[in-house]
N, C-alpha and C positions, 0 to 999 in steps of 0.2 A: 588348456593353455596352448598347445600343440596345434588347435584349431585358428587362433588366437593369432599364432607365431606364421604361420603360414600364411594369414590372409596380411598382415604384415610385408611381409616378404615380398605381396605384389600389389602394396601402393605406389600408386602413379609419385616421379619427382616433381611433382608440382603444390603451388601453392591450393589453399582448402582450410578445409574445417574438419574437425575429428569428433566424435561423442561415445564416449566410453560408457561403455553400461553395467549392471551389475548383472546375476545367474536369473535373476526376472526379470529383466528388460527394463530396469528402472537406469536412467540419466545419471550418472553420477559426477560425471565432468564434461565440461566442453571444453574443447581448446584450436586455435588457429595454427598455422604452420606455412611458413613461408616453401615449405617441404617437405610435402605429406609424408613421406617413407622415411627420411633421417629422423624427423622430430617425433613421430609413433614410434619408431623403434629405440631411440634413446630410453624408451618408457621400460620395455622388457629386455631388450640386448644388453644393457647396459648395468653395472652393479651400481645401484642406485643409494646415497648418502642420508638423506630428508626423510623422515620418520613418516610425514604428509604422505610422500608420493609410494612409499612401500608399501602403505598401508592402502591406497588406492589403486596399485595396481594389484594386489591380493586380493580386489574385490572386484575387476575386470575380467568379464567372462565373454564379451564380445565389444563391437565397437563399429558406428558406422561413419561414412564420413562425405564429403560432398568439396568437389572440385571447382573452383573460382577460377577469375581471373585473373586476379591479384591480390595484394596483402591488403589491401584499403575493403574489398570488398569481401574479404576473409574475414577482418576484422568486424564492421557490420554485420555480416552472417552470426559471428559468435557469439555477439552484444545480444540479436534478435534471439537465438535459442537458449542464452542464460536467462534472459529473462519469461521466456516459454518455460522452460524446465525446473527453475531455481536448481542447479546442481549443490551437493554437498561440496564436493569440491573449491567452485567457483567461488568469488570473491559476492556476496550478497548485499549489496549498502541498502544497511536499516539505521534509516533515520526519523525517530517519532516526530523530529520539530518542523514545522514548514516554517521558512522565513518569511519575514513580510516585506516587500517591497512599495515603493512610494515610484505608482506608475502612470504616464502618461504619453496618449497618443496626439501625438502631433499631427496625425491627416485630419484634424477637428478643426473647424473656422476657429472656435475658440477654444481651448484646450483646456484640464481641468487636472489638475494632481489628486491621487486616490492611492489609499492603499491597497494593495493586491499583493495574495498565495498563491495564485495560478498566473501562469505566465504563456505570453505567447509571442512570435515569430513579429509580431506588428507591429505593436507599441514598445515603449522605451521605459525600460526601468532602471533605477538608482536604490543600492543598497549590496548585501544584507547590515543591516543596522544591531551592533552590537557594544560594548565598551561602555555600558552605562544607559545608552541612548537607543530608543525603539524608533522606527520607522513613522511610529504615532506622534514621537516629539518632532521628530522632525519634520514632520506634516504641518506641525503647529506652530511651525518656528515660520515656513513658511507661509499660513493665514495672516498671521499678523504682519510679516515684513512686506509680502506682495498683495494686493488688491484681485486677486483673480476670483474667478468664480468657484461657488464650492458646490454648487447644484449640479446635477447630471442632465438639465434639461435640453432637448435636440436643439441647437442653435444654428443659424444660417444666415448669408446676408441677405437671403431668401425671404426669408420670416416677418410678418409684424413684428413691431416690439410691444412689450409687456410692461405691465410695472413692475419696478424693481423691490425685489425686496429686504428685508433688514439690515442684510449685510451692506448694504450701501449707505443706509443713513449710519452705520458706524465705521464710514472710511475704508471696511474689509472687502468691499468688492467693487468691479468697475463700471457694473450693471452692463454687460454688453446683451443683457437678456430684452434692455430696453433704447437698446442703441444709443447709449450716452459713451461709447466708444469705440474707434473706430477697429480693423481686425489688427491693421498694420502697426498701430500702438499698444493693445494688448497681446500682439507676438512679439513686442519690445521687453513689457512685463515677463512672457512667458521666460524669452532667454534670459531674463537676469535673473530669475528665481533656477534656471539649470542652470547657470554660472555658479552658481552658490551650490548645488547641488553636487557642483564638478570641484569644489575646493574653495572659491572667492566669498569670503566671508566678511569682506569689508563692508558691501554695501548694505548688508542683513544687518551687521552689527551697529553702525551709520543710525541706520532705520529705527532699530528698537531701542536704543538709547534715545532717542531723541520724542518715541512713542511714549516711554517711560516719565519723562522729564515733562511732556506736557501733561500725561495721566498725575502725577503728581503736583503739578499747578495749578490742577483744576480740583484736585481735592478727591481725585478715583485714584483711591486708593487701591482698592479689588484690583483694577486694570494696571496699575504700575507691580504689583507682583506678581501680577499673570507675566507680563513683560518681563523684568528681573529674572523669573525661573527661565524662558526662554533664551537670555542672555546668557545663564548657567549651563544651563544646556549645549550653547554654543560654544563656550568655554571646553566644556566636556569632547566636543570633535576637533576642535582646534589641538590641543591637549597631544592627539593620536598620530600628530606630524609628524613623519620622518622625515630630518632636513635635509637630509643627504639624498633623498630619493628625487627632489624638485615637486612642483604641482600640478603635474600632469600627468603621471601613471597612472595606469591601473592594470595590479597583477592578480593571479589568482597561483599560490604556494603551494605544493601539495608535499608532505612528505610522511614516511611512513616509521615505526618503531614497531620492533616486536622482542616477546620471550619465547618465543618455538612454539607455543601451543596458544598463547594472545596477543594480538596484533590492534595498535591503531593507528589511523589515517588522522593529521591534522592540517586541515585547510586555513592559509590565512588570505582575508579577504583585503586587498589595498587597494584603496579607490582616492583618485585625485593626491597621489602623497601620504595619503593616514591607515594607519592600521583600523580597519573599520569594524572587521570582523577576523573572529577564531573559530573556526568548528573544529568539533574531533568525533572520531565514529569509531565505530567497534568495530573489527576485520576480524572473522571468525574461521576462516577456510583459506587456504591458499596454497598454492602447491612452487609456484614460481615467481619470485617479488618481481620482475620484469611484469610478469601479464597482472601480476598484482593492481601495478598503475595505473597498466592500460583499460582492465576491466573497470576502477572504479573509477578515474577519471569518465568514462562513457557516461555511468551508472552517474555521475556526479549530475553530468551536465544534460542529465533528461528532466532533470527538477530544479537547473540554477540556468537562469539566462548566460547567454553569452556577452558580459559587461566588456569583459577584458579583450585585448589584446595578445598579451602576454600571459604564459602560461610558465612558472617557476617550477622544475622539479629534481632528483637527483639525475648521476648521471647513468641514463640505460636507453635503449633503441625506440626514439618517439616518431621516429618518420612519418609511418602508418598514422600513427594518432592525430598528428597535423594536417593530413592531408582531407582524413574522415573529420575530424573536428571545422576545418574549412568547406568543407561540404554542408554539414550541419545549421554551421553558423552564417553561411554567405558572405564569409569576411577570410583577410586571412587570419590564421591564429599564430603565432610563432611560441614552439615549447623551448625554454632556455635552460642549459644546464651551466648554471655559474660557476667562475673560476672561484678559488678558494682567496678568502679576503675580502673579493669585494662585498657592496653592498648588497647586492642579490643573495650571496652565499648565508649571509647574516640574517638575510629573511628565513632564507632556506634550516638556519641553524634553530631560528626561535620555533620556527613550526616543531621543528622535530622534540626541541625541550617540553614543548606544550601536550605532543603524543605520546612523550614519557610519563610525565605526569601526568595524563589523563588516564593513559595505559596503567602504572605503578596504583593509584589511588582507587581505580577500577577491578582491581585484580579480585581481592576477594566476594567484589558483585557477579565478577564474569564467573569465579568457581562453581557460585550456587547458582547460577543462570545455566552454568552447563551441567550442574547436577539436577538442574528441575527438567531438563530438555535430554539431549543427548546422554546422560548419564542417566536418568531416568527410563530411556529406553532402553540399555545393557541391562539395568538389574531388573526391568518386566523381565525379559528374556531369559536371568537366571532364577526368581521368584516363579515363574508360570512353566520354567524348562520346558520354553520354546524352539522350536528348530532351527531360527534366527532371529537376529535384531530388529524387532520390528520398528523400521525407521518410519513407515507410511501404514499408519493404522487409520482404519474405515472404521465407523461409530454409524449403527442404523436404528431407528426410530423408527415407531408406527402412532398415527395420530388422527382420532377422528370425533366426532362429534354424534355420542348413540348412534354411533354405524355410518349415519355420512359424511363428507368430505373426507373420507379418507385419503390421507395421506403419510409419506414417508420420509425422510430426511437421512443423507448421508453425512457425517462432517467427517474432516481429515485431517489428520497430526500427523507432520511432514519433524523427522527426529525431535521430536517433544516436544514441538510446537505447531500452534492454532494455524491450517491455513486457509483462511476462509474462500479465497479467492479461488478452490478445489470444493469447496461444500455442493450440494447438487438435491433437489429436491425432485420427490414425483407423484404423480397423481395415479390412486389403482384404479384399474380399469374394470379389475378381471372377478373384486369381494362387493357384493349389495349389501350382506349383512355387516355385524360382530364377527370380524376371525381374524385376530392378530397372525397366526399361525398362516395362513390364506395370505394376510398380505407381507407378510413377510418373504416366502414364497417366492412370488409374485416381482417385487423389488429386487431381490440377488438374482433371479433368472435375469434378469432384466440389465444388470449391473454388468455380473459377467459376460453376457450377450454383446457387451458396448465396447468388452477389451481391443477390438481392431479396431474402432472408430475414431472419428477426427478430434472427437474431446478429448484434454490433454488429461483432465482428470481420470476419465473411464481408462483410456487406455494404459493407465499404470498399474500394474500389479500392487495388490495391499499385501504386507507381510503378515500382517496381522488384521481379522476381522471380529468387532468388538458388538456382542447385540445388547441390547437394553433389553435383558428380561430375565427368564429362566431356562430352567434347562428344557422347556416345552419348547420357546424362539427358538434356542439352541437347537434340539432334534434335527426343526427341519431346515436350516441352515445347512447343517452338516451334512442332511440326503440332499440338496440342491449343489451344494460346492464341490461335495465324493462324486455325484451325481456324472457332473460337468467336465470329471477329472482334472481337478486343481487342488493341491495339497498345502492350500494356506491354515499358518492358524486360525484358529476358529475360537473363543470364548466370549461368556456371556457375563451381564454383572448384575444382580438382582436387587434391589435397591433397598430391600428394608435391611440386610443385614450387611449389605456390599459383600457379599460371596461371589466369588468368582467358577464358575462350570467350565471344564472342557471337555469335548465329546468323546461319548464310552467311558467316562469316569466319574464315578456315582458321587463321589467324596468333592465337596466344594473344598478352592483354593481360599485360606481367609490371609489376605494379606496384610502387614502392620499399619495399623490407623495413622496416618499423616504421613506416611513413607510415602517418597516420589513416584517410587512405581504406581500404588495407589490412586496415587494422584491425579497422573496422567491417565490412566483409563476413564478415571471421575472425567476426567475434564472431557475426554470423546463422546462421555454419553451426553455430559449435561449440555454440551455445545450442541449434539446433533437432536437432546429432548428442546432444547430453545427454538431451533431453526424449523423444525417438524409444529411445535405449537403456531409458531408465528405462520405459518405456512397456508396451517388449517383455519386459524382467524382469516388470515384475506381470504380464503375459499369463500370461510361461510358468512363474511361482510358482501362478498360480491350475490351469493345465493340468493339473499336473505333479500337484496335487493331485488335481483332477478325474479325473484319467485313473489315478490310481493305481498309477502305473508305481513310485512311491517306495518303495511297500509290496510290491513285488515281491521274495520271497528271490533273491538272487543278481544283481539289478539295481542297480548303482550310479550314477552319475553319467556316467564316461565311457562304458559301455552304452548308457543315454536316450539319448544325444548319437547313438552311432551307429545305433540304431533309428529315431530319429528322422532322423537323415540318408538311410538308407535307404528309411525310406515316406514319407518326408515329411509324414506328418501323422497325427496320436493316430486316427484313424481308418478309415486304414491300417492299422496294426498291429493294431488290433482285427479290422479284417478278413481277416487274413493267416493263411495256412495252415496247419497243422504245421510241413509240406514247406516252405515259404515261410522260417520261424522258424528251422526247422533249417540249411537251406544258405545261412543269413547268417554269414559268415565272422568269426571271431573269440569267438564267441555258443556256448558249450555247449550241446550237450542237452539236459542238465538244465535249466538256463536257459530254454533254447524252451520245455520243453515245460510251466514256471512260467508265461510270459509269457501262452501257448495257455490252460491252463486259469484265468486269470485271466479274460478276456474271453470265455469259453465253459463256463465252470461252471454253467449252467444248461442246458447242452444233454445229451442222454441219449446 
């Protein structure tokens, strides 16, 4: 700490980025500072109140940090390396659900409405669609009320025209694919279906009452309930009006609840005057509800377009945020922090009742969530009395096909969870034959070897290193890691009885069947046995190709298999004799001497 205290002592008074680390050089928080040396030292000078931040600076063994020019691009810097490092610390937005949006680019002679998950800087989206009603109703609300196109086909006033198809003998299109209109009238269409999009539901509702009323004159019935549901539907966003807001906002709410150790965020979405959408998300970390916002506000809007204008939050220092968010978005953003009463404050109030309740109702999911993850890593560590917590455990696999394609598979449990986006696969170089023990070897020199390199994954230290085998893997694991002078844990888990080895200790660990600690090592091997299998299929799909054993007459499947087991490797067999081919047992003749002149048909 003393080391710690002193490099403290002489940070520059300037604005920066800080990344505190743990006694292995693992990331454990990032944070910005409009002042490098008051706000690091608040962290240790200071007698600190927040259970969070004590417990994170108990775990601060060094820290490095990197000088800006100001807080806009401080703030930036810190968004990029939470998302490089995912810190425990840091504010992490896990959201399973992608919204759908109902998107259209306007730089198209004739433009076309679609739903879309991915979003980009170009085109114009409306949504997220929530309240009853999916992004898909509203798509269908708009087929039938506008005539536009629903095809994706490249249109131009370039272009011959085509004949039209179906949609146009049923009124739903304008056929501009066949030039039966012109672009200046069908960008008439376009704008009234985004008037409706923007709140005006008059001339939708106009439209499908009257689509109704002739479908039922004419005795289509099917098509007057298609219509009727679409009017219900409409009914359903009309419904989400706040009158007091008028018909032309749109905010985006953010406000946050927590119990000291669970926290959520809930977003509301208001688009054209209506409440359109609620999100709410689980906040698992956080050490400062100020950078709380600012980090997931970032985090928000790397996966939500920028619809809004206006940004609703409580009241704490958004400057930075507006000016990086204006950057972002090409627009300006203005963040509001409303007076108490008005009508903003009321948006601001129902978000937060919705993060209670989501919060409250959530609570006993989040217990067993942080007993299957993070509490599951504490009791490995009392169950295997290990040295530490292993929050980043490596899982290694070995994987080959009768000795070829071998290959190895690393996965990685970042505090008791799956992160795949750190998994890492490799090809041995160095085993021809059978020798798990070789390639195993082989892979940790190789691993360890990567600790200075630019991969984010190599260069973190594992607390804990988990082999898929016995205590044979083990052995020489533990002369490669002693080897290398690294004192990580080290244990292996043997799969018929789930025994657990640790090196120099002859006596297998049996831990309690279905217990989380269990659990969790289960889950490092079978994740890195999936990714090591899957690895060695595309090897041996690519080989099998390459080597054109497939297209050999008389060669099938269980043949490869035994050829291959036999020479061990596609270039063996290539180099193998007649005499070689023929007195391989089970293997005709015929067969050899298909396989021979396969690989020898250029010789005289």
């Amino acid at each position: 700490m003393d080391i710690v205290l002193d490099k403290v002592r002489r940070l520059p008074n300037q604005a920066g980025v800080y990344i505190m680390k743990d006694k292995d050089g693992n990331v454990i928080y990032v944070g910005k500072a409009k002042n490098l040396k008051k706000r690091v030292a608040q962290y240790f000078l200071r007698k600190q109140e927040h259970i969070k931040v004590i417990n994170m600076v108990k775990n601060v063994a060094d820290f490095d940090f990197f000088v800006v020019n100001d807080e806009v691009e401080a703030l930036a810097l810190e968004n990029n390396l939470i998302k490089k490092y995912k810190p425990y610390y840091n504010i992490l937005l896990k959201d399973s659900k992608t919204y759908a949006y109902i998107k259209i680019n306007l730089h198209q002679d004739y433009p076309y409405f679609e739903i879309s998950r991915r979003l980009n800087k170009t085109d114009k989206y409306f949504g997220p669609f929530m309240a009853g009603v999916t992004a898909r109703d509203v798509l269908s609300i708009i087929d039938y009320a506008f005539p536009l196109r629903k095809c994706k086909l490249k249109l131009d006033e370039n272009k011959k025209p085509i004949k039209p198809c179906l949609f146009y003998g049923m009124h739903m299109c304008t056929a501009p694919c066949a030039k039966f209109i012109t672009k200046a009238d069908y960008r008439k269409i376009v704008d009234d279906a985004i008037a409706f999009l923007k709140g005006d539901t008059k001339v939708v509702e106009h439209v499908l009452k009257a689509k109704m009323e002739s479908a039922s004159k004419a005795e289509n019935f099917e098509t007057a309930l298609q219509v009727r549901d679409r009017l219900k539907m409409l009914e359903k966003l009309k419904s989400t009006v706040i009158t007091s807001l008028g018909s032309l906002v749109d905010y985006d709410v953010f406000n946050l609840t927590t119990s000291g150790e669970y926290s959520a965020m809930c977003v509301l979405n208001v688009r054209a005057g209506k409440l359109q959408g609620v999100q709410t998300f689980d906040i698992l970390n956080f050490l400062d509800e100020s950078e709380a916002y600012t980090q997931f506000v970032m985090q928000y809007y790397e996966t939500h377009p920028f619809i809004v204008d206006e940004v609703i939050m409580p009241e704490i220092d958004t400057h930075e945020i507006e000016i990086y968010l204006a950057q972002k978005s090409s627009k300006k953003i203005t963040i509001t922090k409303p007076k108490i009463d008005s009508v903003k404050y009321k948006l601001l109030d129902i978000a937060k009742q919705n993060a209670q309740i989501h919060m409250e109702k959530n609570l006993e999911l989040h217990t067993k969530q942080v007993n299957a993850s993070i509490g599951a890593v504490k009791q490995l560590q009392k169950d295997l009395n290990l040295s530490r917590a292993p929050k980043r455990i490596e899982c290694y696999d070995i994987s080959h096909t009768h000795g070829t394609y071998t290959v190895a598979s690393m996965s990685v449990i970042i505090n008791g969870e799956k992160a795949p986006q750190m998994y890492r696969k490799f090809k041995i170089n160095t085993v021809e034959f059978i020798d798990d023990f070789a390639s195993m070897r082989e892979v940790l020199t190789r691993r360890l070897n990567e600790l200075k390199g630019d991969d984010i994954s190599f260069s973190s230290m594992p607390d804990l290193i988990v082999i898929d085998g016995g205590k044979g893997q083990l052995g020489v694991v533990t002369e490669v890691v002693e080897k290398m002078g690294y004192k990580n844990d080290l244990i292996s888990l043997a799969k018929r009885e789930e025994e657990v080895f640790k090196p120099h200790i002859s006596t297998p660990f049996i831990l309690k069947k279905g217990s989380y600690s269990l659990r969790l090592i289960q889950l490092a091997r079978d994740e890195a046995h999936r990714f090591a299998i899957t690895f060695n299929r595309q090897l041996r799909a690519k080989g099998m190709l390459r080597s054109g054993l497939e297209s050999i007459p008389g060669v099938g499947k269980i043949l490869r298999r035994k050829l291959l087991s036999e020479f061990h490797t596609l270039e063996n067999i290539k180099n193998a004799s007649l005499e070689q081919l023929c007195a391989l047992k089970g293997v005709p003749e015929k067969t050899a001497k298909e396989v021979y002149k396969k690989f020898h048909k250029d010789e005289k």
